[in-house]
C-alpha positions in Angstrom: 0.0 0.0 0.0 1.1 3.5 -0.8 2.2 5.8 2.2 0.8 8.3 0.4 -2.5 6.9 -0.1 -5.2 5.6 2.3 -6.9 2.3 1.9 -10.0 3.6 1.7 -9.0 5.6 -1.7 -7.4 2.6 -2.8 -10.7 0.3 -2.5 -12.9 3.4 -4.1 -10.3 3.5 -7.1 -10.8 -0.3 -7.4 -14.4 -0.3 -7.5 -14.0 2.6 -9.3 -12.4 0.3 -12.1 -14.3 -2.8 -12.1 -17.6 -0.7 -12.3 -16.0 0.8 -15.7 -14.8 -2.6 -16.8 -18.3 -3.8 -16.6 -19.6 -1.0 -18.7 -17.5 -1.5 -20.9 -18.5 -5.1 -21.4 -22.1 -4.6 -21.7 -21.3 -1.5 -24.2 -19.2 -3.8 -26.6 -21.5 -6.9 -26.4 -22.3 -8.1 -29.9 -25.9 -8.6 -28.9 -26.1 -5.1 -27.2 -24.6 -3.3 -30.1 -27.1 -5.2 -32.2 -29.9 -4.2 -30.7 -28.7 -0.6 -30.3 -28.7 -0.4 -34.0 -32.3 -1.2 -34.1 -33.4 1.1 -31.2 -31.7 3.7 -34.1 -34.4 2.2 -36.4 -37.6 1.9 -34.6 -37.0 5.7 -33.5 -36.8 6.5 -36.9 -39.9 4.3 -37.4 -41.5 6.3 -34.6 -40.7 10.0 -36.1 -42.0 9.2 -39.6 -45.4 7.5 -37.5 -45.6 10.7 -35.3 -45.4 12.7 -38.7 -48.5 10.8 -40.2 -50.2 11.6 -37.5 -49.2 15.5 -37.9 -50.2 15.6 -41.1 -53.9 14.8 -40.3 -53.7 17.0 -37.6 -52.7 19.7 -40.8 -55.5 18.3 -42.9 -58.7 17.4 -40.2 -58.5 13.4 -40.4 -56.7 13.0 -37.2 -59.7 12.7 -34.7 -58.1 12.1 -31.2 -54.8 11.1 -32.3 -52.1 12.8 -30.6 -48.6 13.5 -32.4 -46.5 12.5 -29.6 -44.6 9.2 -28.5 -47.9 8.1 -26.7 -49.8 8.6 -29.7 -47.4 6.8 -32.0 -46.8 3.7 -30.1 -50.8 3.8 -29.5 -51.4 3.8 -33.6 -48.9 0.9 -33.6 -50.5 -1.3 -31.0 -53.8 -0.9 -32.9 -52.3 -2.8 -36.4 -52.5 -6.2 -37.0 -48.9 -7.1 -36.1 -48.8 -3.9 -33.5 -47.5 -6.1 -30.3 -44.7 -7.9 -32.4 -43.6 -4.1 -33.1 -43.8 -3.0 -29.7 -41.5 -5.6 -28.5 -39.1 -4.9 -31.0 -39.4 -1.4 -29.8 -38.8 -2.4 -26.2 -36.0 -4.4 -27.2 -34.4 -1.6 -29.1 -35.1 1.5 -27.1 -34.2 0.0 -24.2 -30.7 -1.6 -25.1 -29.7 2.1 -27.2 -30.8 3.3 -23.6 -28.5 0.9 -21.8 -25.5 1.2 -24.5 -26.0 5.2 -24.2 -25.8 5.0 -20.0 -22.7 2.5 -20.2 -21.2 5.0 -22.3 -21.3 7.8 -20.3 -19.1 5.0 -17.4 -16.9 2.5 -20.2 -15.5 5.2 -22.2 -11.7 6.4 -21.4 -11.4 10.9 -20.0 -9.2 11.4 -23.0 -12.5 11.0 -25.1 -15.4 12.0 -23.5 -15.9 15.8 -21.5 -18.2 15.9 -18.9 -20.5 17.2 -20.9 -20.6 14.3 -23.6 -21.2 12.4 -20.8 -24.0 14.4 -19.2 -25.4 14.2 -23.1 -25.3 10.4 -22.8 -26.6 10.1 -19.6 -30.2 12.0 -21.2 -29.7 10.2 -24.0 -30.0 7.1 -22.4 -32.6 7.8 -19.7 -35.1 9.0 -22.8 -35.1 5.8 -24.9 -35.4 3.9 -21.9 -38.6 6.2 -20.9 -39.7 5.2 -24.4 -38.7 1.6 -24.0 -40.8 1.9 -20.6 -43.6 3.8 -22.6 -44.1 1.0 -25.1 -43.5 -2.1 -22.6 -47.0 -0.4 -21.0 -48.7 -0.6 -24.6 -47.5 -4.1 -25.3 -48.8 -5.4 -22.2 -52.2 -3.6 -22.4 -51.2 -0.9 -19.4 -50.4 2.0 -20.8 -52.9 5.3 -19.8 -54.5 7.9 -22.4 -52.2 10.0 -21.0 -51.0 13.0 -24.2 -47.8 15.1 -23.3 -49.3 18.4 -23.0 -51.0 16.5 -20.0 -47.9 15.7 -18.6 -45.9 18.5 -19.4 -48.5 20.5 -17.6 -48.0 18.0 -14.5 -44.6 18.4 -13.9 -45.4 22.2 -14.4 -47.8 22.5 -11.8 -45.5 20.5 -9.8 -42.3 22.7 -9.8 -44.4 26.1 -10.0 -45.4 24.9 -6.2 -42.2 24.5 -5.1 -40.2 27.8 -3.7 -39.1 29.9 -6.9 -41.0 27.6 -8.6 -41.4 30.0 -11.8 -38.3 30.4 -12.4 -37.6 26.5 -12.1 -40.3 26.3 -15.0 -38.5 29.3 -16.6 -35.0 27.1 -16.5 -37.0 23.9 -17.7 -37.9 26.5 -20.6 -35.0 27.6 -21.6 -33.3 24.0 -21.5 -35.5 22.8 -24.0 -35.0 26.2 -26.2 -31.5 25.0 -26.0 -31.7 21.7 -26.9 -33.7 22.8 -29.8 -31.1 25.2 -30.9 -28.3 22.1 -30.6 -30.1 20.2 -32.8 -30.9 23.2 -35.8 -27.1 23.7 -35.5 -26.0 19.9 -35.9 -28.2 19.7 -38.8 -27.2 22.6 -40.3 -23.5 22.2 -40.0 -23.6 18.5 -40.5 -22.2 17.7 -36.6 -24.3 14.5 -36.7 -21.7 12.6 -39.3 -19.5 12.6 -36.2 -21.5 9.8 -35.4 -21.3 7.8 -37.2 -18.3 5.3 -38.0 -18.5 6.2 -42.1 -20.1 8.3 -44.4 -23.7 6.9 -44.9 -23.9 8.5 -48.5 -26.0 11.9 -50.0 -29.0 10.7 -49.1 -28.6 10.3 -45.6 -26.8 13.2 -45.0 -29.5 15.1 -47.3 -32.1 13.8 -44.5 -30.3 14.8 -41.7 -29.5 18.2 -42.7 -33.2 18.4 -42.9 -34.6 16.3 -40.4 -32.4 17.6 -37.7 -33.6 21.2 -38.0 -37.3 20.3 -38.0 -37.0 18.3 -35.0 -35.1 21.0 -33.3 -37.8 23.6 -34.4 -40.3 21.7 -32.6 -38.8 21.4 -30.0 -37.7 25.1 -29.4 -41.9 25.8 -30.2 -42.8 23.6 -27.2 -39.4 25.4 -25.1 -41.2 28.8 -26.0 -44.3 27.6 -24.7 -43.0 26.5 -21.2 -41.4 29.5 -21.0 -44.9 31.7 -21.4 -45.9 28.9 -18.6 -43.3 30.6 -16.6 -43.9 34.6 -17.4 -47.3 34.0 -17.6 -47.5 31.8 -14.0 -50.5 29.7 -15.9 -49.7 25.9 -16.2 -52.2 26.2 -19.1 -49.6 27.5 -21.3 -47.4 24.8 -20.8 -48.0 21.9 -24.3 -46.0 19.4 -24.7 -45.3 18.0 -28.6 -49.0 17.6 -29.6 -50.2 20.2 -28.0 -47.5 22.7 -29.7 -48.2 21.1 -32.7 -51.8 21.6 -32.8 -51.5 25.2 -31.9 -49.4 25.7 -34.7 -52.3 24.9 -36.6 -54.5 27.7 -35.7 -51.5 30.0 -37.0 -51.9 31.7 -40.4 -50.8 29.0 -42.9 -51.1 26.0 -40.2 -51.5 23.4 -42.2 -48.5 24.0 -44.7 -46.5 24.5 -41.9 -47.7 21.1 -40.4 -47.3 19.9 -43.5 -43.3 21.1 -43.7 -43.0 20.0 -39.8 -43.8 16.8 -41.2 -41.6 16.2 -43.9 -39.1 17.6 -41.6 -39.6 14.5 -39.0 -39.9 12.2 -41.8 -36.1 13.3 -43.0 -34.9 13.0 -39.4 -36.8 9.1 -38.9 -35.3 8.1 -42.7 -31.6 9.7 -41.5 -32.2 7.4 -38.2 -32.6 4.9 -40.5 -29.2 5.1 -41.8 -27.9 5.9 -38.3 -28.9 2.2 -37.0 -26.5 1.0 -40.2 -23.9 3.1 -39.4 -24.0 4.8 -36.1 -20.4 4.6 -34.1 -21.1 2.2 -31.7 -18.4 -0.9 -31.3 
């Protein structure tokens, strides 16, 4: 034992290493890795089914459909081979989830910042929500529940708590944020960093599209939890269908539901040449 170092340090840096060696394992497992690349696919397969569903929000066929996560994996449940395709979406959102959250542990300093790892740490926890999400639908459990419903609950939630508007205001702004990193990755082509080759015209055609539109929509549901926030009315607060189908009632609503729906179709066909080849052994 070092003189210059206590036991106790000594048993937290092995622990320390074993945890990481374990991470790594499960992020380099062939089967892992496999299914990864498929969580890549069925969340393309989700954006392009969440932009059907926007475009008959734009056009009046939609009737109670709501263009969110819930409301995709809901149409999906309802088709003939439905619960086969939710399992496949468990299966792949929730190992992407796992290989993302292993990530953020396996990987060595010299190549990940804090930040990268903060980044795969929300990365991972939201395909495993949406893993979660449509284990519910395939075993019959999942509630009616839109986004705007509970984007409005965790709202109401933080504006009770002390300083509570400007914890929405923050919430607000993240998302703002988030929307912005997304318009400027698919503007500037960040997302062919990763991947572990060039996936050809056409998928880099998508994603210079796709990632823009998604980030658009996201920055319109940011702007709207920040009028939560300045407004103090949890009302204001939509989440994705709810933004959407304001958007609607704007001059030119449709044809800009129409756009915000090829958009999301780009970004689910540019997924779908992420899960071929996305940097991930």
């Amino acid at each position: 034992m070092s003189a210059s170092q206590p036991a106790g340090a000594e048993e937290d840096d092995s622990l320390a290493e074993e945890v990481t060696e374990a991470a790594d394992t499960v992020n380099s497992h062939p089967v892992v890795v496999t299914l990864a690349r498929l969580g890549h696919a069925v969340n393309g397969a989700l954006h392009v089914i969440i932009a059907v569903i926007v475009l008959r929000i734009a056009w009046g066929s939609a009737g109670d459909e709501q263009a969110d996560q819930s409301g995709a994996l809901a149409t999906m449940a309802g088709q003939p081979v439905g619960l086969a395709l939710l399992w496949l979406f468990v299966a792949g959102c929730g190992c992407l989830g796992l290989w993302y959250l292993t990530e953020a542990v396996a990987p060595a300093p010299q190549w990940s910042s804090r930040l990268d790892r903060a980044k795969w740490v929300t990365k991972g926890v939201a395909y495993l929500a949406i893993a979660w999400l449509a284990l519910r639908f395939a075993l019959g459990a999942a509630s009616s529940t839109s986004s705007e419903q509970r984007t409005q609950g965790v709202t109401r939630t933080l504006m009770s708590q002390p300083a509570g508007q400007w914890l929405v205001a923050a919430g607000g702004v993240v998302v703002l944020a988030v929307g912005a990193y997304y318009v400027r990755k698919g503007l500037l082509a960040r997302f062919l960093g990763d991947l572990e080759e060039h996936p050809g015209a056409w998928a880099v055609t998508a994603g210079r599209i796709g990632y823009p539109a998604k980030g658009a929509v996201l920055g319109l549901v940011g702007v709207f939890v920040v009028l939560a926030a300045w407004q103090q009315t949890v009302e204001e607060a939509v989440g994705l269908d709810g933004a959407l189908k304001q958007l609607k009632g704007q001059p030119y609503g449709p044809y800009l539901l129409t756009a915000v729906a090829a958009g999301l179709v780009c970004f689910g066909v540019y997924c779908l040449a992420r899960a071929r080849f996305a940097a991930l052994d």
